[in-house]
C-alpha positions in Angstrom: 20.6 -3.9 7.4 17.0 -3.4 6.0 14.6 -6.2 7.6 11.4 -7.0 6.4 8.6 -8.7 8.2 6.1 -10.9 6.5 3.1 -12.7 8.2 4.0 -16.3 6.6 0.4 -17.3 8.3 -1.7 -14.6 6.1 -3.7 -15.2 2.9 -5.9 -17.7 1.8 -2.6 -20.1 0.6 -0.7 -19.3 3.7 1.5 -20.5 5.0 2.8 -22.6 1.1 2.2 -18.9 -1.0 3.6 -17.0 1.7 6.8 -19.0 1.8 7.3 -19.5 -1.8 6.9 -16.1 -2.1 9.5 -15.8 0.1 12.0 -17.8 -1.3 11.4 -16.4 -4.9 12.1 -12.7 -3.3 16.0 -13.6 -1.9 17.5 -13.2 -5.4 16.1 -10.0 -5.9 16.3 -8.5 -2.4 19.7 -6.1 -1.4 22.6 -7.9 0.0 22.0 -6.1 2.9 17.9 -7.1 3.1 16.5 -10.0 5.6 13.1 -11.3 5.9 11.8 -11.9 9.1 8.9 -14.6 9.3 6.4 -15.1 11.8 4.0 -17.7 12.2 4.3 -21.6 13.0 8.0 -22.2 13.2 7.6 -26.5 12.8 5.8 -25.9 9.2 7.8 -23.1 7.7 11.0 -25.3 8.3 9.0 -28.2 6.4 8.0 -25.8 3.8 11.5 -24.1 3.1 12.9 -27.6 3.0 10.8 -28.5 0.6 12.2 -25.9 -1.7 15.4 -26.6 -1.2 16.0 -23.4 0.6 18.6 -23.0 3.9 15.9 -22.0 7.0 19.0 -19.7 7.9 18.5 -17.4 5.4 15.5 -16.2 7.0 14.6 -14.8 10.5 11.8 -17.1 12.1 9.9 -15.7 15.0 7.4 -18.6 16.0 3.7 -17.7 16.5 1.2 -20.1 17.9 -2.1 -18.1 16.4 -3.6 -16.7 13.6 -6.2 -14.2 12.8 -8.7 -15.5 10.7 -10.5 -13.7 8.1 -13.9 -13.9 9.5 -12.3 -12.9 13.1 -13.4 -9.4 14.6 -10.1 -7.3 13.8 -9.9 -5.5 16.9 -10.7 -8.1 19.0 -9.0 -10.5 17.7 -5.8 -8.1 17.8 -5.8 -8.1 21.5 -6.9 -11.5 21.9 -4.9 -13.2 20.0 -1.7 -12.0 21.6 0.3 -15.0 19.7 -0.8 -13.9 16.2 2.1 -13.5 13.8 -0.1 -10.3 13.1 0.1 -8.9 16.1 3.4 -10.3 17.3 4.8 -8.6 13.8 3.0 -5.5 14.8 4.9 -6.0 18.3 8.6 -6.1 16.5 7.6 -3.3 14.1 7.1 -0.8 17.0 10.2 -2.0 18.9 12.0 -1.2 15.7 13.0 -5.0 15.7 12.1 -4.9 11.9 11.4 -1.3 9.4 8.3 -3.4 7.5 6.1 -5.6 7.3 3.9 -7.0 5.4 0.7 -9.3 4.9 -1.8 -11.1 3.3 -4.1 -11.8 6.3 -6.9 -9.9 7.9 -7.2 -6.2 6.0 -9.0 -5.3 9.3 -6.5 -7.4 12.1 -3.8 -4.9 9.9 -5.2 -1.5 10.1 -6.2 -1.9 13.3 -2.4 -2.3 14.5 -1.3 0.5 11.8 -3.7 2.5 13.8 -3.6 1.5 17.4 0.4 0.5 17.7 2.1 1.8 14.6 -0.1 5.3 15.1 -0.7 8.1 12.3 1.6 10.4 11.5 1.3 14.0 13.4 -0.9 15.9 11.5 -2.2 13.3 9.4 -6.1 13.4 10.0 -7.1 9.8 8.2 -4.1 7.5 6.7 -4.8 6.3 3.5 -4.2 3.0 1.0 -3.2 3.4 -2.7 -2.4 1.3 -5.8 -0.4 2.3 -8.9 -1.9 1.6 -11.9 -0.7 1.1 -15.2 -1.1 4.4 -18.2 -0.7 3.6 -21.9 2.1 6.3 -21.8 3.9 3.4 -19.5 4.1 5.3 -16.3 2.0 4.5 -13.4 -0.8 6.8 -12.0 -1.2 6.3 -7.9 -4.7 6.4 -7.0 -5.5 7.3 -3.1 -8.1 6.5 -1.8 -9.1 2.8 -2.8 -10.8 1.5 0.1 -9.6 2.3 3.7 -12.1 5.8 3.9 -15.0 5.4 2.1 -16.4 8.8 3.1 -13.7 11.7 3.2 -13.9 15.8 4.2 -12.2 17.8 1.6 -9.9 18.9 4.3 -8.7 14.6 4.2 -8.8 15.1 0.3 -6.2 17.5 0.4 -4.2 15.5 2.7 -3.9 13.0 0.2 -2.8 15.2 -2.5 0.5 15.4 0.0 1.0 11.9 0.7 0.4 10.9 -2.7 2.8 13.6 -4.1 5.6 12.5 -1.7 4.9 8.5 -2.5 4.6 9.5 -5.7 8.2 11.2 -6.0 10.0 9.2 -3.3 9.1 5.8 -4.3 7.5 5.8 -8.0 10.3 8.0 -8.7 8.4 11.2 -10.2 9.7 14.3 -10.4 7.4 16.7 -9.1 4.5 14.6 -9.5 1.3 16.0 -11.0 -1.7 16.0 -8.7 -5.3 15.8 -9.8 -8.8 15.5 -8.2 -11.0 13.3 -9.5 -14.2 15.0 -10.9 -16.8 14.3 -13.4 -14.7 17.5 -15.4 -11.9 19.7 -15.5 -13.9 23.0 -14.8 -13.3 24.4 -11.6 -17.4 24.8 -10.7 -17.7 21.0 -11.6 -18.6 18.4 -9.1 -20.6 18.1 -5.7 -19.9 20.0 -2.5 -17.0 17.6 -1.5 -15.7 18.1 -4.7 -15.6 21.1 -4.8 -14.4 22.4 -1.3 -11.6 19.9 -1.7 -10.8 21.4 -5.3 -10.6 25.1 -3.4 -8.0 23.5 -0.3 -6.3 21.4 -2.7 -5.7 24.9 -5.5 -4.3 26.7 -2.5 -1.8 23.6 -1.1 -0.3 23.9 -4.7 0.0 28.0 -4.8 1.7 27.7 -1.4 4.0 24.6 -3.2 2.9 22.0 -0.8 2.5 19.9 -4.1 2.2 20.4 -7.9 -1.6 20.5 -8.2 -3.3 20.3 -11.7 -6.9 20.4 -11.5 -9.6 18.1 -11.6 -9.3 14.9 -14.1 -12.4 13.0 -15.4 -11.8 9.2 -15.1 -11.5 9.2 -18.8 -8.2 10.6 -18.9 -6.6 8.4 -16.0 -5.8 5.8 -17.6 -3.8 8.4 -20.6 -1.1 9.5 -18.2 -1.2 12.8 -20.1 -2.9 15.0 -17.2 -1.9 13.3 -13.9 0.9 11.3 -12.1 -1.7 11.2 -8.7 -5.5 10.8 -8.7 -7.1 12.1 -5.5 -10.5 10.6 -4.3 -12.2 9.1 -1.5 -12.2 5.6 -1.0 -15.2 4.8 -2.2 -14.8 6.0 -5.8 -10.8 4.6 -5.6 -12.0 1.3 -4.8 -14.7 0.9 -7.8 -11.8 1.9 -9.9 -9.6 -0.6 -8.6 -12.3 -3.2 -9.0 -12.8 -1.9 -12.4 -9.2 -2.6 -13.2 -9.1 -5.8 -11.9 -12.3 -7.0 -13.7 -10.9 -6.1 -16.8 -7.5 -7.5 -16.8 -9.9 -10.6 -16.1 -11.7 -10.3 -18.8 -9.0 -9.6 -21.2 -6.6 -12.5 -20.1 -9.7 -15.1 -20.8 -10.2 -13.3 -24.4 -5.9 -13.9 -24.5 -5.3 -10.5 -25.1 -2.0 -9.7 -23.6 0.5 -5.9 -23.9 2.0 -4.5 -21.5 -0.9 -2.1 -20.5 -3.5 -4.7 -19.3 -0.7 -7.1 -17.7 0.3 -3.9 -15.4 -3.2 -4.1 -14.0 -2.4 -7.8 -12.7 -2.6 -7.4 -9.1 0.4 -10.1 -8.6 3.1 -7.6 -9.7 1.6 -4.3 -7.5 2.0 -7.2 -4.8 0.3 -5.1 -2.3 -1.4 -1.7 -1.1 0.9 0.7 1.5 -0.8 1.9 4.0 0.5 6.0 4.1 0.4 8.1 6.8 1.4 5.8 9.4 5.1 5.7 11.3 6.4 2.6 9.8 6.3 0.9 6.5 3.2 -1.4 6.4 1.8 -3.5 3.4 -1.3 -5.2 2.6 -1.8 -7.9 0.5 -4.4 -9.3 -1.7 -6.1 -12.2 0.5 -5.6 -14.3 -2.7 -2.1 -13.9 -2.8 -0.2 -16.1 -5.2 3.7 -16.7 -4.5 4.3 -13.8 -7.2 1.9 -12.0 -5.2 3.8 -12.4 -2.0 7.4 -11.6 -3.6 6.2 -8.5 -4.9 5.1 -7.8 -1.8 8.0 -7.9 -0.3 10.2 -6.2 -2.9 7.5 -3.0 -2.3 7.8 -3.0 1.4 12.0 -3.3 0.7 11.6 -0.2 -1.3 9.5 1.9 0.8 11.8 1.2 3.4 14.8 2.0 1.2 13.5 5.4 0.1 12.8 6.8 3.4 9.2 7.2 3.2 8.1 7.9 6.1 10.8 10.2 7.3 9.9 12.2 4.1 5.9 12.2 5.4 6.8 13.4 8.6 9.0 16.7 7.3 6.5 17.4 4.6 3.6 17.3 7.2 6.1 18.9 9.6 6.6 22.0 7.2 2.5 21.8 6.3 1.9 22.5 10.2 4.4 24.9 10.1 2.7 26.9 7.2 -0.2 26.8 8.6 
């Protein structure tokens, strides 16, 4: 059985989006998928009933607390013991549940994806990425957007792994082209990071770590003609992301709709997997609609599903052993 944990107490809707969302995510989930939600037992039984929904089709572990956005994350981590945060941190380590998932504090859910969920053995910096939509109709997976907004080369090329291996074992890829993001394709281009990165990442695809092809200007990102991965720091990744966002905004209040723009809705990406780490985790947009929230869960099913993290760990288990 695949069970997936989902803060119902995180995101600025929570606990109604979170428990829609929910609900809309059964039909769609494997036979063999449960979701587990944590947070206040009383109102998630008042809320399920209210949509008609059986409460035993769902896992409830009760939670007296929440972590509030404006709360300090790693304080707030330890002292709010009775967070569903925290307590789902709690079950993901015991192996209790293989994901989970949330809405709530980005900083409350990095902190336990670093302190209690841990990085991956060799794995100097996890990393958060999004999948964006190409006008050739397959997704590009950008890595960084956010998590590091300063990275060594040496964490660059890192991310030209993990974003290979997400980008095979869960976008469904086949040997995924990898690019570093540069302001051009020569070689020489670029600053000092840029460029050390482009000389670690050239020889982790001559030793086949990964199928690197060069550097990509941003221009050609959105093509899908030159890369199925977009390496940058998280600064750069999270402008882009913005970017994204702001103009599916502006082109939904113009009412121009295709499939291109309406793949840069953040509702269907649902969330943002933190890679890198031992267990599944996902983030959601604090905004979270129920559509949000069911995608969401439907991500965090899949990573599960394709053996993610088992794949991370051999592929920076044969990296070390290269080295």
């Amino acid at each position: 059985m695949v069970k997936i944990g989902l803060d119902a107490m995180g995101g600025d809707f929570a606990p109604e989006a979170t428990v829609k969302g929910a609900v809309l995510a059964l039909p769609e989930l494997g036979a063999d998928s449960r979701i587990t939600l944590f947070g206040d037992e009383k109102r998630i039984g008042e809320l399920l009933a209210a949509e008609g929904c059986d409460a035993s089709r769902f896992d409830i572990v009760p939670t007296s607390e929440v972590i509030e956005m404006g709360d300090h994350p790693a304080k707030a981590f330890q002292q709010k013991s009775a967070s569903s945060i925290t307590v789902g941190f709690g079950y993901l380590a015991k192996g209790l549940i293989d994901g989970f998932a949330s809405a709530g504090s980005t900083g409350a859910m990095m902190v336990g994806s670093m302190v209690v969920i841990k990085p991956i053995d060799g794995v100097i910096r996890p990393t958060i990425a999004t999948a964006i939509p190409t006008v050739a109709g397959t997704p590009v997976l950008i890595l960084d957007i956010g998590l590091n907004v300063d990275c060594k080369p040496e964490v660059l090329e890192q991310y030209a792994l993990i974003g290979s291996v997400y980008a095979s074992s869960v976008l469904g890829v086949e040997n995924p082209r990898v690019a570093l993001l540069n302001i051009g394709e020569e070689e020489a281009k670029g600053n000092a990071q840029s460029k050390a990165a482009h000389e670690l990442m050239k020889t982790g695809g001559e030793v086949g770590r990964y199928n690197f092809v060069g550097n990509v200007e941003g221009s050609y990102i959105f093509t899908g003609k030159t890369a199925d991965v977009v390496v940058c720091d998280g600064f750069t990744g999270n402008t882009i992301l913005k970017l994204t966002e702001g103009f599916y905004g502006i082109n939904r209040k113009m009412g121009i709709e295709n499939r291109f723009w309406e793949g840069m809705n953040y509702e269907l990406a649902g969330g943002t997997p933190v890679l890198g780490i031992n267990a599944p985790v996902t983030i959601g947009h604090g905004k979270s609609t129920p559509l949000a929230i069911k995608n969401m869960i439907l991500s965090t099913e899949n990573t599960i599903r394709t053996g993610l993290v088992a794949k991370l760990h051999k592929a920076f288990a044969t990296a070390e052993s290269k080295a």
